[in-house]
C-alpha positions, 0 to 999 in steps of 0.5 A, spaced: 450 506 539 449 501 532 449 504 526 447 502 518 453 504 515 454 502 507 461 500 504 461 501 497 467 499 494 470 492 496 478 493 495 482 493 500 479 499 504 473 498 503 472 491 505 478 492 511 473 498 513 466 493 511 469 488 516 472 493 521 465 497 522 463 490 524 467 490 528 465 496 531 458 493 532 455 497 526 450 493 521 454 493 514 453 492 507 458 493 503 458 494 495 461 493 489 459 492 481 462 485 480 457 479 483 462 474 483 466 478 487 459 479 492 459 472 492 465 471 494 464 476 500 458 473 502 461 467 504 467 470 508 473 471 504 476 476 500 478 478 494 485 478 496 490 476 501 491 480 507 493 479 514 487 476 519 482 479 513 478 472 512 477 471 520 474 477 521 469 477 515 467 470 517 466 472 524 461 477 521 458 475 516 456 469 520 452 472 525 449 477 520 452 483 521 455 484 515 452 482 508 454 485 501 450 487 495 450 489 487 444 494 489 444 501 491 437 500 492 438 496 499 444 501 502 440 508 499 435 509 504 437 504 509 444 506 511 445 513 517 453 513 514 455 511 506 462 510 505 466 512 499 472 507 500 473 506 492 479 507 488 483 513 484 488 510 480 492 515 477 490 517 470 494 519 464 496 525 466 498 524 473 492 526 476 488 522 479 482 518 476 475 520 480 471 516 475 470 511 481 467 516 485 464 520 480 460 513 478 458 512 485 456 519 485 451 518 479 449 512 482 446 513 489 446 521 490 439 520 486 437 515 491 438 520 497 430 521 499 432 522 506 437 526 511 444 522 510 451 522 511 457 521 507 463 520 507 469 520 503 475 516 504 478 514 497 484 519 496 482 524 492 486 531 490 484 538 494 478 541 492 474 535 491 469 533 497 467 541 497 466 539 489 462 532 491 457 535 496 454 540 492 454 535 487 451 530 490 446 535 493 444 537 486 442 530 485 439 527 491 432 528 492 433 531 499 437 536 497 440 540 503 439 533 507 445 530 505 451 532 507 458 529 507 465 528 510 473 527 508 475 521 512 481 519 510 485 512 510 492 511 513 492 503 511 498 499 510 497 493 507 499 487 511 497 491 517 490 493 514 486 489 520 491 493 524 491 499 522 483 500 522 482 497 529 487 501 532 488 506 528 495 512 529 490 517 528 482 519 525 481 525 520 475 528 520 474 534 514 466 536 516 463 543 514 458 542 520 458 539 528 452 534 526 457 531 521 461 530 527 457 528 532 455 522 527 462 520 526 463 520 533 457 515 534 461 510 527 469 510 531 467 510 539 470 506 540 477 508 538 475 514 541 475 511 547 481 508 546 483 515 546 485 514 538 487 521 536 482 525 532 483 531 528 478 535 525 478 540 520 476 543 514 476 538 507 482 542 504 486 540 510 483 532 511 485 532 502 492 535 504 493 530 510 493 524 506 498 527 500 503 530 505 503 524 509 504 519 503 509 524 500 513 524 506 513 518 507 517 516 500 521 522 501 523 519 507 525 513 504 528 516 498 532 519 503 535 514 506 536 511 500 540 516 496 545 515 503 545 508 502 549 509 495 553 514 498 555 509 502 556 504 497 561 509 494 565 511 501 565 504 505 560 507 510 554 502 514 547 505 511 544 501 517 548 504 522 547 511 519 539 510 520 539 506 527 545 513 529 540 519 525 534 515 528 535 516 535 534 524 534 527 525 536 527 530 531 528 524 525 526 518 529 527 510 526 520 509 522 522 508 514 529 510 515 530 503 512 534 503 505 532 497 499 529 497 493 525 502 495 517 504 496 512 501 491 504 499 491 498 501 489 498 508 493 504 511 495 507 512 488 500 514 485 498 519 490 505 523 490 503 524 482 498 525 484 499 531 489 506 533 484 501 535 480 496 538 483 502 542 486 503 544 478 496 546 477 497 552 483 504 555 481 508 551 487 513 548 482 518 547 489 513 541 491 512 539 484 520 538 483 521 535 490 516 529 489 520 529 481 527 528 486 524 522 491 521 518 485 528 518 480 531 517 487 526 511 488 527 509 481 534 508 480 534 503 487 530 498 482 536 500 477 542 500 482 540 492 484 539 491 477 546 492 475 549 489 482 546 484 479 550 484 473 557 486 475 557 479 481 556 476 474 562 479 471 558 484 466 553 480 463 546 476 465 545 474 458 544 466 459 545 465 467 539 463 472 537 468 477 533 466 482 528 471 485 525 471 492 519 476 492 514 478 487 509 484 492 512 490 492 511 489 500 510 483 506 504 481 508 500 482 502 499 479 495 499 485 491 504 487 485 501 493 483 508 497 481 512 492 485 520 493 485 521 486 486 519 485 479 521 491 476 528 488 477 526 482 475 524 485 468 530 489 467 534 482 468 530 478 463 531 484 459 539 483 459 538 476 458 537 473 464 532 466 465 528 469 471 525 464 476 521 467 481 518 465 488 513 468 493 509 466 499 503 469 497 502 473 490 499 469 483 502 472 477 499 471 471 503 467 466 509 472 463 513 471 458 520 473 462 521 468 468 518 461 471 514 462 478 515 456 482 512 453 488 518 453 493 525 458 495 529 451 492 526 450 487 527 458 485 534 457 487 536 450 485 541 452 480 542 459 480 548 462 478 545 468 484 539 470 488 535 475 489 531 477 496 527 482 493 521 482 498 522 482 506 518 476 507 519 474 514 520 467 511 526 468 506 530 472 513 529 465 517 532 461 510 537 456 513 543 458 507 547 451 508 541 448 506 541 452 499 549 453 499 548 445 495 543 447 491 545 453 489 552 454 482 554 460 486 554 463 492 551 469 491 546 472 493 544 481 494 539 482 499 536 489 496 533 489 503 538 489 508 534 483 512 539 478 512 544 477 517 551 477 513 555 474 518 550 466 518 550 467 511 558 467 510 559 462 514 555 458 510 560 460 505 556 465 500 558 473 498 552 477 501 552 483 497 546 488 500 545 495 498 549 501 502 554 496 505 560 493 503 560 485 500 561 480 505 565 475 503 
């Protein structure tokens, strides 16, 4: 059955989610507060890079099925469902920011004149949907009417098309069964692909996304914490991670060691949830997190100092050539990007920094040079980084650089490189939680 489903907020959720409801073959309008950015969605292309996005945006705003707007008006009374899908960035004191939400609250609820359903998707802390919906009652000319559901996102950028046209799962936090039988209606079709649905009630669908954020950064902490113990023994993180992720209980799944997890949501939402954890005494859960990001963290330090020993003790002066600015492939996002956290510490001790990335524009900064190729960003280097696994920089050919390069160094801080072509071509390979090739 189609449906007018409303989308508002245009980042990556809500025009992934805006596009994948077209998708589905619901009529669309999504919304934001910036005309430029409504402009630009209106003619098929997204404000930001993410993989098969444009194609998908084209195909549906070309047939008419999805448009986008600056006014509540058009989707109050239109839409069967309203998404939330806008951002919670962290605030100040750790918590999570609602003003997002609040704002989208204070501007359609009061438009609310009929039966309607919305749904929350934005990441929020335990004991907001309860909040919001009695809120949005308050507000909204048909009171009772409206009522609302917890559905949260397990997007991974890079693989947001993916993951919303075929998700692992569907959460669905609803307080009554007509709520449901409408969700049902907007995801039939991964329902009939026999997608997983979970139902619950709304403190469980918030606790969901936290936990599931919160155990992926410990996982990746955790593996990161061996990889030193190996650095420090002699052992193979590597091989460590494929033996362990063998065991059914554990599985392979971001045992990956590096640099560590970054982003715009994971490093947000598990502050989040430490802090949610210290306002209901559960102080254990507050301090796990604390351990998982010092450990994450000090990934971004340890390839720091690497770094400066295969310099002899110093980067003051030398030429370090960075491969990757995201904090992630597949995306041009450098939100709290470990890539350039490592760049800025380097810089800091003296280094002249030169930066190359496939997709992310930065804006000009004062501590390194971004170029437009990998040679120019080695040409000259008295070492290479390879901060972001993109799969370009795996299938880099190291002859060709070895004649560009003053040193053949490089640190693989992704462990994605292979050592034995690399030594071939005559270069050290140093890569974290693995003794240096030389």
């Amino acid at each position: 059955m189609t449906l007018r489903i409303s989308v508002i907020g245009t980042g990556y959720l809500g025009t992934t989610h805006a596009a994948g409801m077209a998708e589905f073959g619901h009529e669309v309008i999504g919304v934001d507060v910036e005309p430029e950015r409504v402009k630009l969605l209106n003619s098929g292309q997204a404000p930001m890079y993410e993989v098969n996005l444009d194609p998908l945006l084209e195909r549906h705003t070309a047939s008419g099925r999805l448009r986008f707007t600056t006014d509540y008006a058009d989707i109050a009374d239109w839409a069967d469902v309203h998404f939330i899908c806008v951002g919670t960035p962290q605030a100040p004191s750790g918590a999570a920011d609602l003003a997002q939400i609040n704002s989208v609250r204070d501007g359609l609820a009061p438009l609310l004149t009929k039966p309607t359903l919305i749904v929350n998707k934005s990441t929020v802390p335990v004991g907001t949907a309860s909040a919001l919906r009695q809120q949005i009652r308050a507000l909204a000319p048909a009171g009772d009417a409206v009522d609302l559901a917890f559905n949260p996102e397990f997007l991974r950028e890079g693989l947001a098309v993916e993951d919303t046209l075929r998700p692992d799962r569907i959460v669905l936090g609803i307080e009554d069964e007509v709520s449901l039988a409408i969700l049902d209606q907007v995801y039939a079709i991964p329902f009939s692909e026999d997608t997983p649905r979970v139902i619950t009630n709304f403190a469980t669908a918030e606790l969901i996304k936290n936990a599931a954020n919160a155990f992926l950064a410990t996982k990746i902490s955790f593996i990161n914490a061996m990889a030193q113990l190996c650095q420090a023994t002699g052992g193979d993180v590597t091989q460590l991670a494929d033996a362990i992720g063998y065991d059914k209980r554990i599985g392979r799944g971001m045992l990956n060691a590096g640099l560590g997890f970054g982003g715009g949501c994971i490093p947000k939402d598990i502050r989040a949830l430490a802090y949610s954890a210290d306002e209901h005494g559960v102080d254990v859960l507050s301090n796990l997190i604390e351990s998982v990001e010092k450990i994450n963290n000090g990934q971004r330090a340890e390839v720091t100092q690497l770094a400066v020993d295969q310099l002899g003790g110093s980067v003051d002066g030398k030429r370090v050539a960075v491969l990757g600015a995201s904090f992630k492939p597949g995306t041009d996002d450098t939100r709290n990007s470990p890539a350039l956290t490592v760049a800025d510490q380097l810089h800091a001790r003296g280094a002249e920094v030169i930066i190359f990335d496939p997709q992310a524009k930065l804006a000009p900064r004062e501590n390194f040079t971004q170029v437009d190729t990998v040679e120019a960003a080695v040409r000259d280097a008295d070492i290479v980084l390879h901060l972001t696994e993109w799969p370009e920089f795996r299938n880099l050919d190291p002859a060709a650089l070895a004649d560009l390069v003053k040193t053949k160094i490089i640190i693989d801080a992704r462990l994605k490189l292979n050592p034995a072509t690399w030594h071939v071509a005559g270069w050290k390979l140093v890569q974290l939680g693995r003794a240096a090739t030389l």
